[in-house]
N, C-alpha and C positions, 0 to 999 in steps of 0.2 A: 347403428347408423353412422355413416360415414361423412365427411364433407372436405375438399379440395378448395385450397387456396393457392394459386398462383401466381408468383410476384415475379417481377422484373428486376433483377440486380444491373446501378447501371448509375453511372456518375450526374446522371439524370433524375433517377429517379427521386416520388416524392420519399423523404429520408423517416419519415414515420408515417406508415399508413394504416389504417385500424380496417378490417372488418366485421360485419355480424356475423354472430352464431347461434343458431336458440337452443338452448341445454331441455330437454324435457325431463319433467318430475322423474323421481328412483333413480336418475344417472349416479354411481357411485364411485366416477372417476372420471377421466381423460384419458387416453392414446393419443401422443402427439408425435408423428413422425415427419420427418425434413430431409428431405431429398432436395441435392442440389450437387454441381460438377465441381470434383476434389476442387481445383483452384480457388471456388468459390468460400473453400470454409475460411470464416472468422469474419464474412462482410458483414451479417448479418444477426441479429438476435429476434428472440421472438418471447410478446409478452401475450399474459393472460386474462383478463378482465371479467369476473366475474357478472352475473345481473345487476350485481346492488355496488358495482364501478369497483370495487376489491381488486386487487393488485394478486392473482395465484400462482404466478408464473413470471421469471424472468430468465433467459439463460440464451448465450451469444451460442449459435450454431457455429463448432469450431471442431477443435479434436475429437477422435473418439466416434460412438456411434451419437446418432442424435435421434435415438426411440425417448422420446419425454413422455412425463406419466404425472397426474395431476390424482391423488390418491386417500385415504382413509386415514393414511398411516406414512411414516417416512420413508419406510421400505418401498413404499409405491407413489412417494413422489421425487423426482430429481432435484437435486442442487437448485438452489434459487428458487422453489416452489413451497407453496403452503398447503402442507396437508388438510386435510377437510372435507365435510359433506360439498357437495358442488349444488348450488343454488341453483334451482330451474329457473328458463327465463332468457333474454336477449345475453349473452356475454360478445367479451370483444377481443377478437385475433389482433394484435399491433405487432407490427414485422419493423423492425428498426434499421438504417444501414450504419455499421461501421466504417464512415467514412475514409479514415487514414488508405485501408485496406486496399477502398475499391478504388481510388485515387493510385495510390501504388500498384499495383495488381493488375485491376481490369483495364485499365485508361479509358478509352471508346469502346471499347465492347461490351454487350449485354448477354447478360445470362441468364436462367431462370429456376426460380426456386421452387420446389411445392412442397406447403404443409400440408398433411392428411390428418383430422382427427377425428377420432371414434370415441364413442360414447360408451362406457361399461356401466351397465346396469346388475345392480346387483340381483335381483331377481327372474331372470331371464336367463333360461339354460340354455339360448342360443350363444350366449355372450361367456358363456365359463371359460373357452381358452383366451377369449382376450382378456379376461379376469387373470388368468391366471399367468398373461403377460405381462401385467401390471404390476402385479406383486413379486415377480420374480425377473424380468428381464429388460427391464428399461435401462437406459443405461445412464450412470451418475446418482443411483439415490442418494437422499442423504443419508441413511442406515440409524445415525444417531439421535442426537437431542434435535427438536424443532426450536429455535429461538423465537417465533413470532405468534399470537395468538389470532389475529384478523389482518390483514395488511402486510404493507412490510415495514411494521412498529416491532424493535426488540422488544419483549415483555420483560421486566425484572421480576421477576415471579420463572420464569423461563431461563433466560442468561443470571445466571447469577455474580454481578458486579463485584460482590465482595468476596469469593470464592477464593480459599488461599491454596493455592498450587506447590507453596514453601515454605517453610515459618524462618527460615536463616537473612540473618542481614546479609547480603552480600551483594552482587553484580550478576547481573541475569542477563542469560545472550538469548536474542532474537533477530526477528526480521522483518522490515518497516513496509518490505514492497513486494508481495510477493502475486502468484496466479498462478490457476488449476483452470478443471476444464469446466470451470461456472463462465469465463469470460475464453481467451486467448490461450490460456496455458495448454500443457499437454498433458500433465497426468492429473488422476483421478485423486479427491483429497485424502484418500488411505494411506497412497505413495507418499505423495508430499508430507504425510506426518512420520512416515517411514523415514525418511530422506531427512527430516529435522529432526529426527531423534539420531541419526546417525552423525549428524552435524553436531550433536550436545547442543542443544537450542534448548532455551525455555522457555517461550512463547514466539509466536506467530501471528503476524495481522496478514490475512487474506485483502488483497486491498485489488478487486476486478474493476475493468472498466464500464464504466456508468452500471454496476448492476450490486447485487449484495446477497452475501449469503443469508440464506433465512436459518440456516443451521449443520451445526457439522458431527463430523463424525467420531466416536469414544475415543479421546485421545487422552494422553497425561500432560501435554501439553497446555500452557497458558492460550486461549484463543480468543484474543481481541478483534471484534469486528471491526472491519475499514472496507473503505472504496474508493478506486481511483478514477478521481473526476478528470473526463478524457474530452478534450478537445482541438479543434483542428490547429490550434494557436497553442498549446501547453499542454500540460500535466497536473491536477494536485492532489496528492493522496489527503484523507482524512481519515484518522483513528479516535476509537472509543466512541464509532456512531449509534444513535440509539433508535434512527429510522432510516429509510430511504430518502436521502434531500430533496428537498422540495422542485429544485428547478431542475435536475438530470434530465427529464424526459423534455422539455424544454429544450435545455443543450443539444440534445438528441436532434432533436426536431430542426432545430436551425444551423447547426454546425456549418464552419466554411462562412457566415456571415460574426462576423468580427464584431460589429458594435453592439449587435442584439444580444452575442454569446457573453462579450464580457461583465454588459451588466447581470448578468444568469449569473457567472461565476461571482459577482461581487455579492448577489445576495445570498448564494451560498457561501461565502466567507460568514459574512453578516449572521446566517442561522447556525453556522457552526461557533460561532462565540459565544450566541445567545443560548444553547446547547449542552455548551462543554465540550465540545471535539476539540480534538489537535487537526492545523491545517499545517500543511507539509505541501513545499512548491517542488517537484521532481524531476532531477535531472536539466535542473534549468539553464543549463549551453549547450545540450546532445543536439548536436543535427538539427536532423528535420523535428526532433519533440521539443526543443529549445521554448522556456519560458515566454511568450514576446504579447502579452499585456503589461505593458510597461507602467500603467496608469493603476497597477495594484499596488493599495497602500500597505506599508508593512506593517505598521501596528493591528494589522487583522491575521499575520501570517505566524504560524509557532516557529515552524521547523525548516529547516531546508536541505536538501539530501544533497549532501557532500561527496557521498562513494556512492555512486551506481550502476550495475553491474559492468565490475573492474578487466570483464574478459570480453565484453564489445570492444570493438576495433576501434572507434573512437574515445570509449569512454576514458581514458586516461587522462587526456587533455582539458576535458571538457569538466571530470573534477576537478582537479587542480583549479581550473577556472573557479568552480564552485568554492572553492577552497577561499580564493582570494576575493571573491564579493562578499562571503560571509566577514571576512579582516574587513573588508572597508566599511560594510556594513556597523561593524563593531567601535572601528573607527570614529563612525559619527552618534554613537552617544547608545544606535540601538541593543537591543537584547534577542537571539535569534538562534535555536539550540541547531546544530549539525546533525544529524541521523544520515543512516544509513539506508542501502534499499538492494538487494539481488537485482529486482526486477526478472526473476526468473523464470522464462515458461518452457525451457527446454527438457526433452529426458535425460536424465544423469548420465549418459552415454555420448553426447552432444558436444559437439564445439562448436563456434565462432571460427570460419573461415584464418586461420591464421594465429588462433587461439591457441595457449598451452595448457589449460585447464578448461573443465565447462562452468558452463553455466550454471552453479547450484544456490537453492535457500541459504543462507547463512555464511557467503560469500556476497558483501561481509557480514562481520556481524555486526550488531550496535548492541552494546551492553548497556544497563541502565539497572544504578541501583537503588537495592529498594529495602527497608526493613522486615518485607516478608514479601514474595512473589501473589498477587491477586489483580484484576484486572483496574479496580480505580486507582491502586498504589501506584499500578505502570503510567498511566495517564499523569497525575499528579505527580510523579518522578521526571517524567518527561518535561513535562511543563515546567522543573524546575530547574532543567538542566543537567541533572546528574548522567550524563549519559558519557559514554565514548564509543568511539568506531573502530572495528579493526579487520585486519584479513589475516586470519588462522594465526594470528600470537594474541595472547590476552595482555592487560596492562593495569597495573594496581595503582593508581596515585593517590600517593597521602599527602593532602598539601597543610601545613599544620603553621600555625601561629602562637607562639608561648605552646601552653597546653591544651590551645584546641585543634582539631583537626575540620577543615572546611571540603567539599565533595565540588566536582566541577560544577558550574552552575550558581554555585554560592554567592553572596553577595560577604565580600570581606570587610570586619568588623575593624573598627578603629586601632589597624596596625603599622607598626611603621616598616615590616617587614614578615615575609612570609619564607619557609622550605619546602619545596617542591623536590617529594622525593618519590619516586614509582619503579613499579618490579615490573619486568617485562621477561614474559612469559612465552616458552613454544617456538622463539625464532630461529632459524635454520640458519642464519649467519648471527654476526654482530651487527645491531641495526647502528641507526644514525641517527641520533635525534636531535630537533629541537626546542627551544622553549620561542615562545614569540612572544612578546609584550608590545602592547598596542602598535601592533606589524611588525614591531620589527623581529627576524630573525638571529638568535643566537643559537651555534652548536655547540653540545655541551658536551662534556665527557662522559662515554660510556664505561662501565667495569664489568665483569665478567664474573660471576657468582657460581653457576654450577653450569652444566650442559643445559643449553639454549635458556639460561637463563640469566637477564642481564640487569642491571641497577643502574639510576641518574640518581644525585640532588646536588639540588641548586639552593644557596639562598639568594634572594631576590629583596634589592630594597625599593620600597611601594613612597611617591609622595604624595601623602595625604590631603586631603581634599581637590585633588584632578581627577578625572576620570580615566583611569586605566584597568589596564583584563590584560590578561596572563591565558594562555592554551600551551600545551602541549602536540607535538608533531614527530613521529614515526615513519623511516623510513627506509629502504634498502639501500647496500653500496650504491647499488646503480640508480637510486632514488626515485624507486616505487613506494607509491605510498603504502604504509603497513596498516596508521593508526594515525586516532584524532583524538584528540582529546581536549573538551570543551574548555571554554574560558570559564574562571572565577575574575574577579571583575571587586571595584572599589572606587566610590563616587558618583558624580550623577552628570549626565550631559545633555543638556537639550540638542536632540538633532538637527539639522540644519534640510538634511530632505526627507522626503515623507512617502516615497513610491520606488518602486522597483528599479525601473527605469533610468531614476535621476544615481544609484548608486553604481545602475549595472556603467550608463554612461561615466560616473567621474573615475569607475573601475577602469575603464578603456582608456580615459585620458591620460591616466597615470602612471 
């Protein structure tokens, strides 16, 4: 049995609307198909609600085919769904619009969408080939591990948090912003783990808008779940999630109204503290994604994405900008790690209108280290700062005191001086580097070690009991950025502002 849903795409329309469906007893699946006119793919997503309100389905109608399959097994359910018996009983069709899109895109005109879903019963020899479409031709399974047991709750019984992917101390390259075709992206996550293993990556956060993977596919890869919370006023990624946040469908629902959304977003900061997630603000001066709740406090925010993707037409500038609110930031007393992000949804064949490279994972990278590669070491390395960013050269810094050696992000011990010495690795010229101390700028001398491999150190004297941070900076002749590399830091400062807003303004002033 069949049933037709007919939606309106349309800067009008209502931006979450649920219909009924009644599942009857023995259904032992879902076929869910979405038809809708090429320009329209990425407005829309569509969710699944079982009888007993379960969450079995989330996934943005966008690349690709969009044959969805709600299933037994993961082979027979897509991306963003939860395998499972399917409860008899009233369930609920929720057709989402991605805003941004149909604002961009459609302007005034409307278009129209239809889902179709069919019921597969397992007993029923009228229903064997849609069974047998189920299990083999939807498109997006997940193939691999399911992470969720009811809902969309990670189970740690299912993801395994402490799973060690490396037992080596050392610097692990990943990627903080990335998407496939569970949300906007274009490839399928097979590709994209293809694509990162050819990048030499060791982990990946999938980080979709408003939606989350329930599970992925056999990879060798580190894979930390994220999601990128999308709204008409910003961006914020968050890593190391261990549900779907509470307020998304919320956001969802009211997007384009500004007051209601930002107290959404505040509470999701709020539950991701209470949690243990990383919050990560993205891309905050791009354009039109430009951060502009200015009333976000920062003592709720981890990370902030410094480099994102470096082959947008704009994005040069608009890091750099990011560059220097994190200095000011630091300036006033706070603590606020750099990360990286692709933001990539392109196929590795792809450019940017004007672009000399595409758009790929692990452009850049952010390295982050850790005593042995596993998912809470990444989380807690993170949060501690050890991280840095680069685009295809790597960077060793030892910054040592007497005979200790301190990692970016450190908190320096009662010294009256430190050496700041790092190996820079893979560059195609001689870079330029600098060291900055609470803003200010010094370039330092580079030397030349072997083919594309290049050496700084600096001693640096620190006076004790002020508050000052030390970063490293990376860059070409022509002064692109290469590389970031976070501050170590000594003393304590009480801030003077406490919001986004009040830093990005005295950033402008000055």
């Amino acid at each position: 049995m069949s049933k037709q849903i007919k939606y309106e795409i349309s800067h009008q329309a209502e931006q979450l609307h649920w219909e009924s469906t009644e599942i009857p007893s023995m259904t032992s699946g879902l076929l869910i198909q979405a038809d809708m006119p090429e320009k329209c793919r990425c407005m829309a997503f569509i969710l699944v609600k079982d009888s007993e309100g379960v969450i079995r389905l989330q996934k943005l109608l966008g690349h690709g085919e969009q044959k969805l399959g709600i299933g037994l097994t993961t082979k027979e359910t897509s991306i963003g769904g939860v395998p499972g018996i399917i409860q008899p009983g009233t369930s609920q069709i929720g057709i989402g619009i991605f805003t941004e899109y149909v604002v961009q895109i459609l302007g005034e005109n409307v278009e129209e969408l239809c889902i179709t879903i069919t019921e597969v019963h397992e007993n029923d020899k009228e229903n064997t080939v849609k069974k047998a479409e189920i299990q083999g031709e939807i498109s997006d399974p997940i193939l691999g591990t399911c992470w969720v047991k009811k809902g969309l709750h990670i189970s740690p019984k299912l993801y395994d948090w402490q799973k060690v992917y490396h037992e080596e101390s050392r610097w692990y390259k990943g990627d903080f912003h990335t998407h496939t075709r569970l949300s906007d992206g274009k490839e399928p996550i097979t590709n994209a783990m293809k694509k990162a293993e050819d990048m030499k990556m060791d982990f990946y956060v999938p980080t979709e808008h408003n939606l989350i993977h329930t599970g992925w596919c056999d990879t060798s890869l580190c894979v930390l779940p994220g999601v990128e919370v999308t709204t008409d006023f910003g961006h914020m990624n968050l890593f190391g999630i261990t549900e779907f946040p509470k307020r998304i469908l919320n956001i969802v629902a009211e997007n384009g109204k500004k007051s209601k959304v930002s107290g959404y977003v505040d509470e999701i900061i709020s539950e991701a503290k209470e949690k243990g997630w990383l919050t990560s603000i993205n891309h905050p001066f791009l354009t039109i994604w430009s951060w502009r709740y200015k009333e976000t406090l920062l003592d709720g925010i981890d990370c902030l994405e410094i480099i994102n993707d470096p082959t947008y037409p704009d994005a040069p500038q608009a890091n750099d900008k990011a560059i220097r609110f994190l200095d000011e930031l630091w300036n006033d007393g706070h603590k606020m790690i750099g990360v990286g992000g692709s933001d990539s949804h392109n196929l590795i064949d792809e450019r940017y209108e004007g672009a000399t490279l595409p758009s790929i994972a692990g452009d850049p990278g952010t390295y982050v280290f850790c005593d042995k590669l596993m998912p809470a070491h990444l989380i807690e390395n993170v949060k501690k700062g050890h991280v840095c960013v680069t685009r295809f050269i790597q960077v060793e810094p030892h910054i040592m005191a007497g005979e200790k050696e301190y990692l970016p992000g450190d908190e320096l011990g009662e010294v009256n001086k430190i050496t700041y010495h790092a190996l820079i690795r893979d560059a195609e010229e001689k870079p330029v580097v600098y060291l900055i101390k609470n803003g200010i700028k010094t370039k330092l001398s580079v030397e030349q070690k072997l083919d594309g491999t290049y050496e700084i150190q600096e001693c640096i004297a620190l006076e004790r009991g002020k508050w000052q941070w030390i970063r490293l900076e990376i860059r070409t002749q022509a002064g692109e950025l290469l590389g970031y590399v976070n501050p170590v830091y000594q003393g304590k400062k009480e801030p003077e502002y406490t919001t986004f807003g009040e830093i990005a303004d005295r950033m402008d002033q000055g």
